[in-house]
C-alpha positions in Angstrom: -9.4 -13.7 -13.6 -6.8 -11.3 -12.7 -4.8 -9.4 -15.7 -2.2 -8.6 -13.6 1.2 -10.3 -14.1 1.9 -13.0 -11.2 5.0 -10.8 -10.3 2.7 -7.8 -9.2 0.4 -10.1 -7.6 2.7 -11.2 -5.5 4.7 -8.1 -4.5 1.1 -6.6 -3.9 0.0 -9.2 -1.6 3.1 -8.3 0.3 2.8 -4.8 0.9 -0.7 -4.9 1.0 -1.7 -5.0 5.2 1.6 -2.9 5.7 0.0 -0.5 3.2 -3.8 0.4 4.3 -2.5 0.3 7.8 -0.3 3.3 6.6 -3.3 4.6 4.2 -5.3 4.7 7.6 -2.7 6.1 10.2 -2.1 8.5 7.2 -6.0 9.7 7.2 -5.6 10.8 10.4 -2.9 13.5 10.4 -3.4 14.7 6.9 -7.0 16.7 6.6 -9.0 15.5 3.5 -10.4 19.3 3.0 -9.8 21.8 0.0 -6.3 21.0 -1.1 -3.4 22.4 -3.4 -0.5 20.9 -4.9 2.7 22.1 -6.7 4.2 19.4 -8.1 7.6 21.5 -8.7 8.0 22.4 -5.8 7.0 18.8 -4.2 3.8 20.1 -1.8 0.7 18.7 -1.3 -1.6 20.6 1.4 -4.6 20.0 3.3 -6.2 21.6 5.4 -4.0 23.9 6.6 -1.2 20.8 6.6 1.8 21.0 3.8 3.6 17.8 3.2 6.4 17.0 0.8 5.1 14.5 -2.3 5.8 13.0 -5.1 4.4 12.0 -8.2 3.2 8.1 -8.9 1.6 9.0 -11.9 -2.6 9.0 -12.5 -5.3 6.9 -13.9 -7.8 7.9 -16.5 -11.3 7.5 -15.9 -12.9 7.2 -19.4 -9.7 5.6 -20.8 -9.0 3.3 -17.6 -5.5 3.6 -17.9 -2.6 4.0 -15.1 0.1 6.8 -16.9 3.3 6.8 -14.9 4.6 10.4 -13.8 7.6 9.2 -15.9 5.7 8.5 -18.6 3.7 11.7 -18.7 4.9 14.2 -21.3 4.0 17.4 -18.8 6.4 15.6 -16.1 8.9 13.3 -17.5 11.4 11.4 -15.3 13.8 14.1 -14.6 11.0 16.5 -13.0 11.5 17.1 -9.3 8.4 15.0 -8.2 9.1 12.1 -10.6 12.9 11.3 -9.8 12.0 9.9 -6.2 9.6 7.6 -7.7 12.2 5.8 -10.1 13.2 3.2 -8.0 10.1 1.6 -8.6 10.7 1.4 -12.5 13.9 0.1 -11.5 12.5 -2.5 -8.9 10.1 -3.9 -12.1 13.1 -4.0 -14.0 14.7 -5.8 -11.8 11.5 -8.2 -10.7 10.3 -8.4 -14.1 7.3 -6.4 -13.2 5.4 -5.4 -16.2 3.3 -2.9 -14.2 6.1 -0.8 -12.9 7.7 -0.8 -16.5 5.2 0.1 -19.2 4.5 3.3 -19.4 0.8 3.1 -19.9 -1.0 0.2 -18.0 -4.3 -0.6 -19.9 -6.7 -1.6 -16.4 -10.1 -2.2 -18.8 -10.1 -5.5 -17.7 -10.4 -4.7 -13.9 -13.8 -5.2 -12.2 -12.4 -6.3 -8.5 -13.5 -4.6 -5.1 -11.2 -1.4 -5.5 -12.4 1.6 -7.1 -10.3 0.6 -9.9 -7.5 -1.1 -11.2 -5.1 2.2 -10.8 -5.8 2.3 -7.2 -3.9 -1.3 -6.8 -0.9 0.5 -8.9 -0.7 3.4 -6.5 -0.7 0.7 -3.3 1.9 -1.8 -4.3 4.3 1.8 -5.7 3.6 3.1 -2.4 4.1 0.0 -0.9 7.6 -0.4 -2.5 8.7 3.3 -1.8 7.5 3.3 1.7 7.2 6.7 3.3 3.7 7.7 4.3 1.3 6.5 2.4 -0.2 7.9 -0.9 -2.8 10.5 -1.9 -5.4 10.7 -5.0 -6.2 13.7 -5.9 -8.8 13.5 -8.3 -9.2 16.3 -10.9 -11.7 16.4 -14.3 -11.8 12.8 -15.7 -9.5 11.3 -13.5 -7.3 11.2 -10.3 -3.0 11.7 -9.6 -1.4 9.7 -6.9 1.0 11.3 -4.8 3.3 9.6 -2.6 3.8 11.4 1.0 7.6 11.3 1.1 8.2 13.4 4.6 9.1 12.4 8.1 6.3 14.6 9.8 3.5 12.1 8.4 3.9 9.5 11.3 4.5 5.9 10.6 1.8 3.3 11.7 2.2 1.5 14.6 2.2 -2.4 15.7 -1.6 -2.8 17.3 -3.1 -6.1 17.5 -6.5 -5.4 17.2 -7.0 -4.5 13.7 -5.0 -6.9 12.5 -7.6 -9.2 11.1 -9.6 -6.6 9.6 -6.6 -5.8 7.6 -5.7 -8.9 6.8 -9.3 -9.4 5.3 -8.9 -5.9 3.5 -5.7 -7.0 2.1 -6.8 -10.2 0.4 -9.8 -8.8 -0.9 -7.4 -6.5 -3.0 -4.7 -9.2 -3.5 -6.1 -12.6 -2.9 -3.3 -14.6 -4.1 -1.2 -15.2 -0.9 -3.2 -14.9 2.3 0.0 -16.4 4.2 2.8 -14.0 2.9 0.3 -10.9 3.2 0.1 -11.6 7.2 4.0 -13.0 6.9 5.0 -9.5 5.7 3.2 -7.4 7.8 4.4 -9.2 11.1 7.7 -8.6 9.8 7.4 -4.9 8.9 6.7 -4.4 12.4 9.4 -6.7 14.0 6.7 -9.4 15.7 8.6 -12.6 15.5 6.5 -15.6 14.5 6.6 -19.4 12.7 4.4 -20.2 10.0 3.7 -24.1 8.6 0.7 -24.3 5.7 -1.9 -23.6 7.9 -1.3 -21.9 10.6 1.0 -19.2 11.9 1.9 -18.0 15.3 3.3 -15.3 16.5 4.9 -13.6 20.0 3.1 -10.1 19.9 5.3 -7.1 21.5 4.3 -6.4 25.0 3.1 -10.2 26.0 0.9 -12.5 24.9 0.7 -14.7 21.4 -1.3 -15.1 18.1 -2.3 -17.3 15.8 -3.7 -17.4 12.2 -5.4 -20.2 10.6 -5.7 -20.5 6.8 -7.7 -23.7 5.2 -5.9 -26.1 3.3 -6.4 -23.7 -0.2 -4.5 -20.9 1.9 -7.5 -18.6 2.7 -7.4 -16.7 5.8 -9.4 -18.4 8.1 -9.1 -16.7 11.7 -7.4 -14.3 13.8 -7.1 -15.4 18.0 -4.9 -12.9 19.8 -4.1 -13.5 23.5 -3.2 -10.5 25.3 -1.2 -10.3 28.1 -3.0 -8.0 30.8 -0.8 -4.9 32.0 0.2 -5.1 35.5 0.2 -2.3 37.7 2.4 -1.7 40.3 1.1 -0.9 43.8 
């Protein structure tokens, strides 16, 4: 059983295809090679890339606790790299999101398919902040998460085909709400669709339609896209 509060459960199984879409398009223009960060500054760089970031906060390996950058008494909320993160402290406030408000999140309890409970935190703050997509950056005995806050990481794009595969991802992570998980990410990307209990359909961009099916507990069930074949002109 999850000890997450319902309120994060459900704002993660929101965010959570719009967000490993983003992890993924963000993999592919940011090197994963010998890196550097200065935090005062606001730079993360990778192999020979620099992007602008900012601070989430970190997870503790032997403790298994999520520290907000806030919360942290090297940082605090008025350093540079924390201030652009306070909207999500704000958003918990507002939510009545436990997770976004206390300062240390104890994640012992957490034995899901993600590396660990922190990892969940990072998606669903990244999620909420938008941008390019997050970072750890592991270091002795645990790992920060940065949030890629700058316009030359490239946002991900509507594509069809992996669209089940991320759904799948997505509920493995947050399993709560299969339907508002797909619901979201269709909207994110502007695809119009209709959704009743077990099914939802959508118009894809471009031609050609989709359609979901969840069983009667809500569970993803299938993915059947029909595309529209390109015509050329003569």
């Amino acid at each position: 059983m999850s000890g997450f509060s319902p309120a994060f459960e459900r704002l993660g199984a929101a965010l959570a295809a719009v967000v490993l879409q983003q992890q993924e398009t963000l993999a592919e223009f940011l090197p994963r090679e010998d890196w550097s960060a200065d935090l005062t500054a606001r730079t993360y760089t990778s192999g020979g890339v620099t992007v602008r970031v900012s601070l989430l906060g970190s997870y503790a390996a032997r403790e298994r606790t999520w520290l907000w950058g806030w919360a942290n008494p090297q940082f605090g909320d008025a350093h540079p790299a924390v201030v652009p993160t306070l909207a999500i402290r704000t958003l918990g406030e507002r939510l009545g999101i436990p997770e976004f408000t206390t300062p240390e999140v104890d994640l012992s309890w957490y034995e899901g398919p993600a590396g660990h409970g922190g990892e969940l935190i990072a998606m669903a703050a990244g999620g909420v902040l938008g941008g390019g997509g997050y970072i750890g950056a592991g270091y002795d005995g645990g790992s920060a998460y940065l949030h890629v806050d700058d316009p030359q990481a490239p946002p991900a794009q509507w594509d069809p085909v992996p669209v089940p595969r991320l759904l799948a991802n997505a509920v493995s992570l947050f399993p709560h709400e299969p339907r508002l998980t797909l619901a979201r990410f269709l909207s994110h990307h502007r695809v119009p669709f209709r959704q009743t209990d077990t099914v939802t359909e959508a118009n894809l961009p471009g031609g050609g339609t989709a359609r979901a099916v969840f069983d009667d507990l809500g569970r993803f069930v299938e993915w059947k896209a029909e595309l529209t074949p390109v015509t050329l002109g003569g």
